[in-house]
LOKOLMAR-83892 format. One record per residue (C-alpha): residue number from 1; residue in three letters; chain; y, z, x. Coordinates in Angstrom, 2 decimals, decimal comma, always signed. Each point is the difference from the previous one (the first is absolute). Layout:
N
ATOM   num   residu   chaine        c2        c3        c1
ATOM   NUM      ALA        A         Y         Z         X
...
***
This chain:
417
ATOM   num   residu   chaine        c2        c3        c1
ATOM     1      UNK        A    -18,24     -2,21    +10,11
ATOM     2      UNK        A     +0,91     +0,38     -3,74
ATOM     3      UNK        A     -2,10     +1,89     -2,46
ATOM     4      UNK        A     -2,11     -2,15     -2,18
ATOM     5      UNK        A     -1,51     +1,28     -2,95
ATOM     6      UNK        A     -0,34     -2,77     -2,80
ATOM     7      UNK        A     -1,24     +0,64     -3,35
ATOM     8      UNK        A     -0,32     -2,39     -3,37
ATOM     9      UNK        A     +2,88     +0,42     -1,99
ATOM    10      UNK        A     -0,47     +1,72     -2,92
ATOM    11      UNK        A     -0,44     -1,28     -3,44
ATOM    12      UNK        A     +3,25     -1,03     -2,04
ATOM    13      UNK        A     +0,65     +3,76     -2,51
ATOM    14      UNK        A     +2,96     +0,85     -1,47
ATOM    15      UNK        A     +0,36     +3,23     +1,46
ATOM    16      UNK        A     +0,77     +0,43     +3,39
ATOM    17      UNK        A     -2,43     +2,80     +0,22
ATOM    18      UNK        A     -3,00     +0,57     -1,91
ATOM    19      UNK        A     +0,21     +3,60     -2,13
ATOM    20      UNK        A     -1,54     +2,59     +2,32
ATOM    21      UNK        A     -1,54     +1,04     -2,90
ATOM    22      UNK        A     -2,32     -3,45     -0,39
ATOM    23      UNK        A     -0,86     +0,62     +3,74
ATOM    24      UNK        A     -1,43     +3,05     -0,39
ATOM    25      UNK        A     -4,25     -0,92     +0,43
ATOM    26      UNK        A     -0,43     +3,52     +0,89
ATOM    27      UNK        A     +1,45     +1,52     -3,49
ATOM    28      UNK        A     +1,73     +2,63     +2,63
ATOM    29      UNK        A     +3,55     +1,52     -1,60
ATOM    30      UNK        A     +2,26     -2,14     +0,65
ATOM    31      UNK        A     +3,29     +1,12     +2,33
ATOM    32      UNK        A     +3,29     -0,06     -1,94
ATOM    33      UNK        A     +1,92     -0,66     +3,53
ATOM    34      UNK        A     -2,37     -2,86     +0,55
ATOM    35      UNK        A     +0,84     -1,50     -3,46
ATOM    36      UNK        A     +3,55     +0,35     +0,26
ATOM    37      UNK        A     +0,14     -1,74     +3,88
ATOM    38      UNK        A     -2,09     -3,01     -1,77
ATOM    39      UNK        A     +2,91     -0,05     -2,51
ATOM    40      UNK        A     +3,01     -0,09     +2,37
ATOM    41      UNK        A     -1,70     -1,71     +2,65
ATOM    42      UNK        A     -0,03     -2,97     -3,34
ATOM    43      UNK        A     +3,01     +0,87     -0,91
ATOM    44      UNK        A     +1,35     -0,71     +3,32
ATOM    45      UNK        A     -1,46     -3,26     +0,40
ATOM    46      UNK        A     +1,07     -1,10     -3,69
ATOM    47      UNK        A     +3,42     +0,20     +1,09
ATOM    48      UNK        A     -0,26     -1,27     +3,97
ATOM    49      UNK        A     -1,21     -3,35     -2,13
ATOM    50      UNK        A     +2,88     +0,15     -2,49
ATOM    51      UNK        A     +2,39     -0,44     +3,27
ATOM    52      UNK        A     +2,10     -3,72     +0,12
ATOM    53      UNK        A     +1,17     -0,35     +3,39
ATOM    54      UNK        A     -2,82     +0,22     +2,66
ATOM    55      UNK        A     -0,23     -0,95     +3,23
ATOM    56      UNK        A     -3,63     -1,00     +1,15
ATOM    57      UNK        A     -0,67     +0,38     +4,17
ATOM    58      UNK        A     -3,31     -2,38     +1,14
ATOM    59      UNK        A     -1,04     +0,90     +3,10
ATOM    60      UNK        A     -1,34     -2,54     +3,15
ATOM    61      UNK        A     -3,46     +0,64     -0,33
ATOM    62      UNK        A     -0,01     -0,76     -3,91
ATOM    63      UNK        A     +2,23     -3,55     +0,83
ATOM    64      UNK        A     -1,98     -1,17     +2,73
ATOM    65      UNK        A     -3,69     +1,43     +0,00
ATOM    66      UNK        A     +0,31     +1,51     +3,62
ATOM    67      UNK        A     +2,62     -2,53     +1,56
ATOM    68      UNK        A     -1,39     -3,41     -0,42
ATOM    69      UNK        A     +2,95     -1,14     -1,74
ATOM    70      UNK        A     +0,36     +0,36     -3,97
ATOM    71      UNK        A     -2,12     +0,70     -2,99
ATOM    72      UNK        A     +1,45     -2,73     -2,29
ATOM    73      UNK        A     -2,54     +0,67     -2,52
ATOM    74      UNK        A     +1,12     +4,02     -0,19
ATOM    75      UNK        A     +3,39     -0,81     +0,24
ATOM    76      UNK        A     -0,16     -2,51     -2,61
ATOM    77      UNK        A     -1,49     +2,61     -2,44
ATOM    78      UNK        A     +2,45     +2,54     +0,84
ATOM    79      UNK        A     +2,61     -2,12     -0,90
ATOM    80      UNK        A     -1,44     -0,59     -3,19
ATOM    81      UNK        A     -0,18     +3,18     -0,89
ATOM    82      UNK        A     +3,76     +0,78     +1,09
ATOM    83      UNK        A     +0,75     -2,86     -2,48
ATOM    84      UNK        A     -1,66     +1,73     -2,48
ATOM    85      UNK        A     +1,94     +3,44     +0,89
ATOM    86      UNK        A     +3,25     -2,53     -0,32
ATOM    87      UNK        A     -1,17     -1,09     -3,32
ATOM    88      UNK        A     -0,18     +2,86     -1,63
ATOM    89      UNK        A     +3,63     +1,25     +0,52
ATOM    90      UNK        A     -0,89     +1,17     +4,03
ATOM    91      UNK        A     +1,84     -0,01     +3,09
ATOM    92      UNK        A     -1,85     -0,74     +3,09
ATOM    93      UNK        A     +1,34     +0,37     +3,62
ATOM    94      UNK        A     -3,03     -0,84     +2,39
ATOM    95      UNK        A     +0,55     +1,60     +3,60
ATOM    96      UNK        A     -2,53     -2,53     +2,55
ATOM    97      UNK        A     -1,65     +0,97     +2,72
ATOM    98      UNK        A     -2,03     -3,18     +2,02
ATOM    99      UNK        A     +2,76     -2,14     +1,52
ATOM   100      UNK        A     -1,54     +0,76     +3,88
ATOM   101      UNK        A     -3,36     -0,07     -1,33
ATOM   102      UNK        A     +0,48     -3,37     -2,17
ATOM   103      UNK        A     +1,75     -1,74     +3,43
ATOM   104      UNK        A     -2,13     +1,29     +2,71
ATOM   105      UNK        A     -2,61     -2,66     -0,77
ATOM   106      UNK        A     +2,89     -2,61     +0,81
ATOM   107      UNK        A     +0,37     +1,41     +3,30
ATOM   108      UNK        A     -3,40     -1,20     +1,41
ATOM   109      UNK        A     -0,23     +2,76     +1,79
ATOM   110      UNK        A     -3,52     +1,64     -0,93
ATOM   111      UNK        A     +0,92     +3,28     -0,30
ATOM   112      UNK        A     +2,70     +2,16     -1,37
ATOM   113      UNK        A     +3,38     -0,24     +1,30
ATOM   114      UNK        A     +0,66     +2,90     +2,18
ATOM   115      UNK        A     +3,10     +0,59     +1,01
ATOM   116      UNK        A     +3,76     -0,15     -1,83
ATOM   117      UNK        A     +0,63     -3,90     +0,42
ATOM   118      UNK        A     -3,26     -1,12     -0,96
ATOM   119      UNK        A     +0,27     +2,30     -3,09
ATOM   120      UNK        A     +3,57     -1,43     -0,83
ATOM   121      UNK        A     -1,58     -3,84     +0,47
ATOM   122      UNK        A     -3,11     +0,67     -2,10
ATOM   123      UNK        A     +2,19     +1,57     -2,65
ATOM   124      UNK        A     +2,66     -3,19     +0,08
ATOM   125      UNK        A     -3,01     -2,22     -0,49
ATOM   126      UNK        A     -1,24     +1,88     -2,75
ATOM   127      UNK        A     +2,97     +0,97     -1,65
ATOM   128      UNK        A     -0,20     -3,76     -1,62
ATOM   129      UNK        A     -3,82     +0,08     -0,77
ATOM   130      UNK        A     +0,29     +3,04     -1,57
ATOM   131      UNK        A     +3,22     -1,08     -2,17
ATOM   132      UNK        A     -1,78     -3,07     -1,07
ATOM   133      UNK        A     -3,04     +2,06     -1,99
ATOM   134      UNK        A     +2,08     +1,82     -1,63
ATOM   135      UNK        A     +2,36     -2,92     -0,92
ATOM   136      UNK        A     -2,83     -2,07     -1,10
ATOM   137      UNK        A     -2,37     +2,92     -1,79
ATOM   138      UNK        A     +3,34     +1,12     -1,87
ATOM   139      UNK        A     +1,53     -3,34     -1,13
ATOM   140      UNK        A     -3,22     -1,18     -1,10
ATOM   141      UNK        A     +0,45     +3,05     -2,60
ATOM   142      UNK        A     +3,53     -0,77     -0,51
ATOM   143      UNK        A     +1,66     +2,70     +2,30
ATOM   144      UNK        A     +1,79     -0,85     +3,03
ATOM   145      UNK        A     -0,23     +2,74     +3,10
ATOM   146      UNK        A     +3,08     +0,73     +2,03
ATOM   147      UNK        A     -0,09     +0,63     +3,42
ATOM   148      UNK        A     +1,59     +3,30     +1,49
ATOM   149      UNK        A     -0,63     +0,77     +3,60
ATOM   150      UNK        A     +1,55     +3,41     +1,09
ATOM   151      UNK        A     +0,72     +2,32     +3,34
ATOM   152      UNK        A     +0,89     +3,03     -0,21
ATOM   153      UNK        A     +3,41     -1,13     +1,80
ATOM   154      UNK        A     +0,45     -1,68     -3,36
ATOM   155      UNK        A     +0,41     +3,40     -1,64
ATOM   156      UNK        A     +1,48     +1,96     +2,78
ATOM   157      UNK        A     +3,25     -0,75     -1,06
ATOM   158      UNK        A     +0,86     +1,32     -4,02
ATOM   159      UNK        A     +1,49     -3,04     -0,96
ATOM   160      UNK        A     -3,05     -2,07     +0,89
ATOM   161      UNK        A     -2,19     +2,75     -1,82
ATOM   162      UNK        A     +2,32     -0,69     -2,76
ATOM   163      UNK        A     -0,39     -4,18     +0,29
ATOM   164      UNK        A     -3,88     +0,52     +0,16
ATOM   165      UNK        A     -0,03     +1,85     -3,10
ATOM   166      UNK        A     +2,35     -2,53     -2,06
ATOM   167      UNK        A     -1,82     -2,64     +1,30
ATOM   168      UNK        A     -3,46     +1,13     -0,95
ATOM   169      UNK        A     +1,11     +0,93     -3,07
ATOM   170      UNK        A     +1,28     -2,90     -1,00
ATOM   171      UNK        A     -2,90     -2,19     +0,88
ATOM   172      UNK        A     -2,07     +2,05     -2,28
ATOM   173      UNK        A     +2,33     -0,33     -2,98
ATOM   174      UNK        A     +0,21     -3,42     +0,40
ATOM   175      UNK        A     -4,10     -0,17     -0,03
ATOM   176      UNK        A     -1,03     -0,74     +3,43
ATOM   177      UNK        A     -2,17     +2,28     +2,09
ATOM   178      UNK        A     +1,08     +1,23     +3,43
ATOM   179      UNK        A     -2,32     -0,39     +2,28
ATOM   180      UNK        A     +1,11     +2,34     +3,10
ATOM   181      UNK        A     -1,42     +0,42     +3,60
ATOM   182      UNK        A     +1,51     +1,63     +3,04
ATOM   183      UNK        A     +1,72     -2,82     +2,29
ATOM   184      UNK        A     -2,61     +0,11     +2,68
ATOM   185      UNK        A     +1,11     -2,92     +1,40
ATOM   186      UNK        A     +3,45     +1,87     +1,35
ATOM   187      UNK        A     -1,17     +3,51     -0,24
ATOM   188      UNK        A     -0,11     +2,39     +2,81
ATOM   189      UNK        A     -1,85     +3,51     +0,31
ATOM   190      UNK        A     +3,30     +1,89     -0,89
ATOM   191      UNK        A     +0,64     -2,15     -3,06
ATOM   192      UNK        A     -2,87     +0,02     -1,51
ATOM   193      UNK        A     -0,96     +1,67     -3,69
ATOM   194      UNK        A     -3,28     +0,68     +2,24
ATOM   195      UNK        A     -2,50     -0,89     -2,77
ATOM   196      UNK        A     +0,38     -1,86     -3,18
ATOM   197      UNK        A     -0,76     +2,94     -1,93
ATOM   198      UNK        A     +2,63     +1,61     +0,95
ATOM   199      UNK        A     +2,28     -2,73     -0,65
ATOM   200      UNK        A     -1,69     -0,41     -3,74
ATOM   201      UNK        A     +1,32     +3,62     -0,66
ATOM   202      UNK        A     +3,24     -0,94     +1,48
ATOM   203      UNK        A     +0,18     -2,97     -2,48
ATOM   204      UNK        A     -0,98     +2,35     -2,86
ATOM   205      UNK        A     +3,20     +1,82     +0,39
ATOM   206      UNK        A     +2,38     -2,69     +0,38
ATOM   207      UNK        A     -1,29     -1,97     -3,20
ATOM   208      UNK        A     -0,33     +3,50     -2,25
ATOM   209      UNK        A     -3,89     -0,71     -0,25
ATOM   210      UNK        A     -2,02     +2,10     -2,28
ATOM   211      UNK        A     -3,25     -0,74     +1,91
ATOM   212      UNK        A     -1,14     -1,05     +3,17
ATOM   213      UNK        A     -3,81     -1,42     +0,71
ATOM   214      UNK        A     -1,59     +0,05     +3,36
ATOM   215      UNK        A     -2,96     -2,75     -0,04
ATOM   216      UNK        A     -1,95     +0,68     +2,76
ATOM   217      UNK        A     -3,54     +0,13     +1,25
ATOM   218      UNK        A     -0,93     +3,42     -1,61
ATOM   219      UNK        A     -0,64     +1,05     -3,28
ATOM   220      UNK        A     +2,28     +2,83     +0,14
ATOM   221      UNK        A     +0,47     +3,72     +1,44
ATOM   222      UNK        A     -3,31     +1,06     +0,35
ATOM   223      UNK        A     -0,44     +4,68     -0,07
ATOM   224      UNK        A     -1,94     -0,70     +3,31
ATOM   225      UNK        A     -0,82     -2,53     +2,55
ATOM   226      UNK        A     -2,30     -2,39     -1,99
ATOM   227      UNK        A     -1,90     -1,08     +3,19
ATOM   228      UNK        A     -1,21     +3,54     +0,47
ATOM   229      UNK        A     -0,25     +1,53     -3,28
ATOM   230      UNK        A     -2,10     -1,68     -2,42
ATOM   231      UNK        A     +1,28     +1,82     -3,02
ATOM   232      UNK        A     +3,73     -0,88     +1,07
ATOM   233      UNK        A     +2,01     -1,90     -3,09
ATOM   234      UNK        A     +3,57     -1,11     -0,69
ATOM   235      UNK        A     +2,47     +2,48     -1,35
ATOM   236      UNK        A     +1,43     -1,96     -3,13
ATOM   237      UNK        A     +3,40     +2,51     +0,37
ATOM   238      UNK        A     +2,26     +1,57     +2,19
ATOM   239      UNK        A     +2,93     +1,61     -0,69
ATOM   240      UNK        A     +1,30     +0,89     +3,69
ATOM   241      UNK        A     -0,62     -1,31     +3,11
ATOM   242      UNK        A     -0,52     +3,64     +1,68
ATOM   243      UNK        A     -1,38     +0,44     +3,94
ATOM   244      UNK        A     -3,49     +0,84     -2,06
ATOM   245      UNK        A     +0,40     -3,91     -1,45
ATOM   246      UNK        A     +1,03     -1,48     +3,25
ATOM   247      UNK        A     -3,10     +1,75     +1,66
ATOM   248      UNK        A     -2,33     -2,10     -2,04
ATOM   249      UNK        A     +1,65     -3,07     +1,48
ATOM   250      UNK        A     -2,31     -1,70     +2,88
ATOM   251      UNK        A     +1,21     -2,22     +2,91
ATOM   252      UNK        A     +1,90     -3,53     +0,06
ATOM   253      UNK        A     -1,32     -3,19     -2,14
ATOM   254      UNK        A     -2,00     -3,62     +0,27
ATOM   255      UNK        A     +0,54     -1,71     +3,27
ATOM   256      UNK        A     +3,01     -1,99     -1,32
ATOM   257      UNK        A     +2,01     +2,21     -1,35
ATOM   258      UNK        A     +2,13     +2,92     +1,40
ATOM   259      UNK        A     -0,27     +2,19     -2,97
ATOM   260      UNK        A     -2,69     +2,82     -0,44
ATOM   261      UNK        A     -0,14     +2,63     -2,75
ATOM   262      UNK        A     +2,62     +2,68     +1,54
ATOM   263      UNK        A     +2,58     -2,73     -0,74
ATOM   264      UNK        A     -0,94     -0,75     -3,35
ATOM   265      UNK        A     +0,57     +3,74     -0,78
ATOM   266      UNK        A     +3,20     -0,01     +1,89
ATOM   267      UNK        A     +1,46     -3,07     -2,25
ATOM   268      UNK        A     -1,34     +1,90     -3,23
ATOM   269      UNK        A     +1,67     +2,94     +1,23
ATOM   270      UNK        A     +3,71     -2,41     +0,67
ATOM   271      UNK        A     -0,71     -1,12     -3,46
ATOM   272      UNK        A     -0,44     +3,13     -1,96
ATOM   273      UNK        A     +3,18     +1,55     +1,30
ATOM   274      UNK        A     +1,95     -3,21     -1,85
ATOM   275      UNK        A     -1,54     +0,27     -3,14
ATOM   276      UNK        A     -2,97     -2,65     +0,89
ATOM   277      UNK        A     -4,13     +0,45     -1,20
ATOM   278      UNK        A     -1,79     -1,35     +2,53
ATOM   279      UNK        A     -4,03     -1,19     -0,14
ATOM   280      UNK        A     -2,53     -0,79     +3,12
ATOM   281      UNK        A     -2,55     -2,56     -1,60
ATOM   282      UNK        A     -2,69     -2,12     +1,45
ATOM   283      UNK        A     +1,45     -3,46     +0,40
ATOM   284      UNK        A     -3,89     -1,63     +1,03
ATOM   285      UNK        A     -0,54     +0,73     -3,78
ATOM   286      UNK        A     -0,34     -2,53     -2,90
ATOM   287      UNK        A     +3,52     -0,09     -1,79
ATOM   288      UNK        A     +1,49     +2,54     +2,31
ATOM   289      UNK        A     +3,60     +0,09     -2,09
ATOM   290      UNK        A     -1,88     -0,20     -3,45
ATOM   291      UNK        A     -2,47     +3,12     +1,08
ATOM   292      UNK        A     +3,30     +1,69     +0,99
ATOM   293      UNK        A     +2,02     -1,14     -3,15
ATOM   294      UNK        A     -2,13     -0,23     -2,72
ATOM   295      UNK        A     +0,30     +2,65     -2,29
ATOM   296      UNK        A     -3,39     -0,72     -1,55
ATOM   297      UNK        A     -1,51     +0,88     +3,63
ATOM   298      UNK        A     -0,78     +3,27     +1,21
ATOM   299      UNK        A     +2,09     +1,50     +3,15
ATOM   300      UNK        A     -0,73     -2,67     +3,09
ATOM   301      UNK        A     +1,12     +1,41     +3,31
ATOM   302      UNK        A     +2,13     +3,24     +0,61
ATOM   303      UNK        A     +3,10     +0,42     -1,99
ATOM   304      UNK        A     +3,30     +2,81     +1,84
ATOM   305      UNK        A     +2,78     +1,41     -2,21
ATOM   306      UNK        A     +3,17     -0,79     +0,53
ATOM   307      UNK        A     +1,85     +3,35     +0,87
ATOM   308      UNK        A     +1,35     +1,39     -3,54
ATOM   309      UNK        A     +3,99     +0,66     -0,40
ATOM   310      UNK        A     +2,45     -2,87     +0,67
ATOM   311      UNK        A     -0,97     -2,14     +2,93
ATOM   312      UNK        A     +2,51     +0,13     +3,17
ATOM   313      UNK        A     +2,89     -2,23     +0,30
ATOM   314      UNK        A     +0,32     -3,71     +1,20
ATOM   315      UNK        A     +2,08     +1,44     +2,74
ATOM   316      UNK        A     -1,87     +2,72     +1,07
ATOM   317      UNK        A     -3,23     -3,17     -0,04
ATOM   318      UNK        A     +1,95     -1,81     +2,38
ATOM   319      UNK        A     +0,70     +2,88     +2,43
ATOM   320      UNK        A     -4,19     +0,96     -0,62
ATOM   321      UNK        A     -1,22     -3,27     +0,59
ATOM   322      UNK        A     +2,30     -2,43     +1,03
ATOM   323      UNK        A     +1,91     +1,98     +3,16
ATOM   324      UNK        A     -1,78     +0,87     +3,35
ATOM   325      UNK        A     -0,02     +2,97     +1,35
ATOM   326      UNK        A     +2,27     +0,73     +3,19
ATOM   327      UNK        A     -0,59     +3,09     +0,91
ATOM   328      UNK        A     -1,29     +3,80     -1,18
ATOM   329      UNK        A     +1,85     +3,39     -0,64
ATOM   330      UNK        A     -2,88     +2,85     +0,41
ATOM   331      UNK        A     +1,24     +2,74     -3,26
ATOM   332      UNK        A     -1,21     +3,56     +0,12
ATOM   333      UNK        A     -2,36     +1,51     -2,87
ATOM   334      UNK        A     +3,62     +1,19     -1,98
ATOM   335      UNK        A     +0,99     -4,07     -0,23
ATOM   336      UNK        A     -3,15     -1,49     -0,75
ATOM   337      UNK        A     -0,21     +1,77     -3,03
ATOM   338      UNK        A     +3,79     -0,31     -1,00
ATOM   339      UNK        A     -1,03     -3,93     +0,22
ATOM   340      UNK        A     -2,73     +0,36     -2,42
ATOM   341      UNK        A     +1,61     +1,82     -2,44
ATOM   342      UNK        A     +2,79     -3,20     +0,11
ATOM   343      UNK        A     +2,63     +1,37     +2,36
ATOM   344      UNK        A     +1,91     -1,23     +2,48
ATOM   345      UNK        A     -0,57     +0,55     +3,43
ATOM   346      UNK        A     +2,28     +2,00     +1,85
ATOM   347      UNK        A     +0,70     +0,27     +4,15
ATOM   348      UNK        A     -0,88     +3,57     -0,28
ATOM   349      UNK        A     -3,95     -1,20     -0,54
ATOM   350      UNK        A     -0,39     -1,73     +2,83
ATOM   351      UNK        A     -1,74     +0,81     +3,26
ATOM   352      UNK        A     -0,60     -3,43     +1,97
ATOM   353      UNK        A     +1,23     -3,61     -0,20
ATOM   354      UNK        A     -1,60     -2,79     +1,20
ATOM   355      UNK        A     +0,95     -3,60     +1,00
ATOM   356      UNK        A     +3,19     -1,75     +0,47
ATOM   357      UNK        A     +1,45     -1,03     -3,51
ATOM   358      UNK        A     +3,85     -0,61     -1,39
ATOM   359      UNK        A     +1,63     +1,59     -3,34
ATOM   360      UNK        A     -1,66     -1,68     -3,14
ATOM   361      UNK        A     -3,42     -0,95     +2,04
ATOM   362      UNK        A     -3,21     +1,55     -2,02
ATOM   363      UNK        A     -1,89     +2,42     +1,60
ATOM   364      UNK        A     -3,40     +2,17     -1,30
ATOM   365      UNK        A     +0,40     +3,58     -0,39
ATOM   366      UNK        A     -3,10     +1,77     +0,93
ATOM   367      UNK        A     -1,23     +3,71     -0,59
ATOM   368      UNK        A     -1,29     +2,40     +2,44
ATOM   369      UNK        A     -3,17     -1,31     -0,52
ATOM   370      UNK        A     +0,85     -3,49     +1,33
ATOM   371      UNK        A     -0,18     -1,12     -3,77
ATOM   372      UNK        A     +2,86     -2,69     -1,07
ATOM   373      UNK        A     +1,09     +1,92     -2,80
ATOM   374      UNK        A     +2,75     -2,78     -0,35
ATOM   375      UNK        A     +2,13     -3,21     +0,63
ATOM   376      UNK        A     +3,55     -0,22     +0,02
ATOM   377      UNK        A     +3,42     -1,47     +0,78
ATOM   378      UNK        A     +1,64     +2,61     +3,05
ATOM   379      UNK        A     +3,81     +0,68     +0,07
ATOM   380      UNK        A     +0,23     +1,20     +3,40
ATOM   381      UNK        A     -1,17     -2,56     +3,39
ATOM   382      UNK        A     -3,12     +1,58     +2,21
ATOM   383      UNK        A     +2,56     +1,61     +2,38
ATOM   384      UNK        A     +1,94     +1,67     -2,39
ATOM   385      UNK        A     -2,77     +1,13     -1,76
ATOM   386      UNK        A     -1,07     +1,56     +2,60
ATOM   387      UNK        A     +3,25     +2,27     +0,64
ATOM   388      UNK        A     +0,01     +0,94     -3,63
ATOM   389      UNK        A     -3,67     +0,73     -0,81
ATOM   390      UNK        A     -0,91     +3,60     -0,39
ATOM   391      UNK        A     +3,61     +1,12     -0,98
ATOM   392      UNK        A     +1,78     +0,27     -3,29
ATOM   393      UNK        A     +1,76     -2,97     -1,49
ATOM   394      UNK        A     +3,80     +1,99     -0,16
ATOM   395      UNK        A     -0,76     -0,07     +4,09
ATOM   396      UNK        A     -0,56     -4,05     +0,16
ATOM   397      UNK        A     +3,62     -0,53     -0,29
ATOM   398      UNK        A     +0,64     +2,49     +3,43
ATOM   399      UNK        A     -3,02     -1,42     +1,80
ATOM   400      UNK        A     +0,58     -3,56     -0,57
ATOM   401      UNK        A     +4,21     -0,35     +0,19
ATOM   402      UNK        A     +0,04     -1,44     -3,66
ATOM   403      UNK        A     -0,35     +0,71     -3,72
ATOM   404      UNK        A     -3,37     -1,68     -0,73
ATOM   405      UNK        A     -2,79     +0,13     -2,94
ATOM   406      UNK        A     -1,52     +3,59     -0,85
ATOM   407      UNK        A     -3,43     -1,11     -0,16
ATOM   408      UNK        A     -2,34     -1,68     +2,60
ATOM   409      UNK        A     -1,48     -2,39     -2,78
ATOM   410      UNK        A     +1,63     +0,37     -3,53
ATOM   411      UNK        A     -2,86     -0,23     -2,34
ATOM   412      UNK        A     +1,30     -3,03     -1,84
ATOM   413      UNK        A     -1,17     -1,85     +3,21
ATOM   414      UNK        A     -3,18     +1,76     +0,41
ATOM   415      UNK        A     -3,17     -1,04     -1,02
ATOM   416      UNK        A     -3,03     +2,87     -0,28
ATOM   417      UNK        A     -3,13     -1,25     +1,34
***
């Protein structure tokens, strides 16, 4: 069950944050450290709604009101107000949920599909009826949408990764807004982005976005469970998704959708690491985008930090997001932290291998603690990795019968997670 806790928006200011210092009814002192987290937590949000590539994720519950096909009326406004983003200098990139939801009414069954065929059916039927509100909504404004359906088999392979890119890119230069969805209709369990947040953060680093928003059915990241806590509000800031953030996530979402709070912190946390701001808002709202955009309005929703420094490479993206995992190599304490502090990793660090994988298959690298420290492209096959791990890297050449790489995973190929 998602967490409901709705509240008027707040009155049009132009500050983000009214002045501690007017807030003040009890004339108490007021706290310098409170002041200055009002000031960054506007200063933060002033520039998260300067950004001019964004890609906007609308979950299943918000596009079809529990499953009984679509919200035309939301979706129309929503598309006016990406118009409006568009005609101010914006780029949009919408990431869909609601194709099985939209087409399960078509199926006359009277229930939810339930198993992997009827899923792929209702999602062909609504695939069209989905495609046509958009289409209609957008063109009525003078925008035309552009369809984009996506596995993750379509990104597997770098040179696909590569086409998606050019291609997505291009449609936005040329004015048009993508309009992507996972390719239910063909998709399998092992192919599958799993959620369509995590495929909006995926997005976010193959376009270069500058900030990602999550509409959903909550008004943010509440500091404790709202259904329990009366007091509980929404943090307006966060500047790391830490274990203490993820604890304050709940359980899974509405009864469409396949999304619940832990994976909208996941796809912030994707997004920070390649440069990307990313903000949880309350899609049910009046003027969702405009609450979230408008720099006259104060903070609506949750807003994460991108990670500061130079986001990580295209390359290292793909092998993060776009590659599945085929196996594990189990690293002692010594190797785990030569990863984090951006080394490569080394046969000598590592005490167990699991699964059956080839040279140049990506594998996750996990610490003593079971932790995936991180992802990356392996130079040796499972068997020979085996026979090498735990020795010294001027032995590999002796145990294996050839001259071969130094390092288990050079760090060019390695992505920390």
């Amino acid at each position: 069950m998602s967490i409901r806790a709705r509240s008027r928006p707040p009155p049009p200011s132009r500050r983000f944050f009214a002045d501690p210092r007017t807030m003040n009814l009890s004339h108490a002192p007021i706290d310098a450290q409170e002041f200055s987290l009002a000031a960054r937590i506007e200063e933060q949000w002033r520039l998260a709604r300067t950004a001019r590539r964004l890609v906007v994720k609308i979950g299943s519950n918000l596009l079809t009101g529990g499953g009984q096909g679509v919200r035309g009326r939301w979706l129309d406004d929503c598309c006016g107000e990406i118009a409006g983003l568009m005609d101010v200098g914006k780029q949009v990139v919408v990431v869909t949920s609601g194709a099985v939801a939209a087409g399960t009414p078509r199926l006359g069954l009277g229930r939810r599909p339930n198993c992997l065929r009827e899923k792929q059916a209702a999602a062909a039927a609504g695939q069209g009826v989905l495609m046509r509100w958009y289409e209609e909504s957008l063109e009525s404004r003078g925008r035309h949408p552009a369809q984009v359906l996506l596995t993750r088999e379509d990104v597997q392979h770098r040179r696909g990764y590569l086409n998606a890119r050019d291609t997505l890119v291009t449609l936005l230069e040329l004015g048009l807004v993508p309009v992507i969805n996972e390719n239910d209709t063909v998709a399998v369990e092992e192919l599958k982005f799993g959620d369509n947040d995590t495929l909006a953060a995926l997005v976010a680093g193959l376009i270069d976005a500058e900030l990602l928003i999550l509409l959903t059915d909550v008004d943010g990241l509440f500091n404790a469970d709202p259904r329990h806590h009366a007091g509980a509000s929404v943090l307006p800031l966060v500047e790391h998704v830490t274990p203490e953030v993820e604890a304050l996530a709940g359980g899974v979402g509405s009864a469409v959708g396949s999304g619940g709070m832990r994976t909208k912190l996941k796809a912030a946390r994707k997004a920070a690491r390649y440069g990307c701001r990313t903000i949880l808002a309350d899609g049910f709202a009046d003027h969702p985008l405009r609450r979230v955009m408008d720099p006259a309005l104060p903070p609506a929703g949750t807003l994460f930090m991108a990670e500061p420094g130079d986001p990580i490479s295209h390359r290292k993206r793909w092998i993060a997001n776009g590659l599945v995992s085929e196996g594990t190599l189990l690293l002692d304490e010594g190797a785990a932290l030569a990863l984090r502090a951006g080394k490569s990793l080394l046969s000598k660090g590592v005490r167990g291998v699991e699964g059956a994988f080839e040279r140049g298959a990506v594998v996750y690298c996990r610490a003593p603690d079971g932790r995936a420290v991180a992802k990356g492209m392996v130079n040796f096959a499972a068997s020979q990795a085996l026979r090498i791990m735990g020795r010294h890297s001027h032995e590999i050449e002796s145990l294996l019968g050839f001259a071969s790489d130094e390092e288990m995973i050079h760090r060019d190929n390695l992505v920390l997670l």
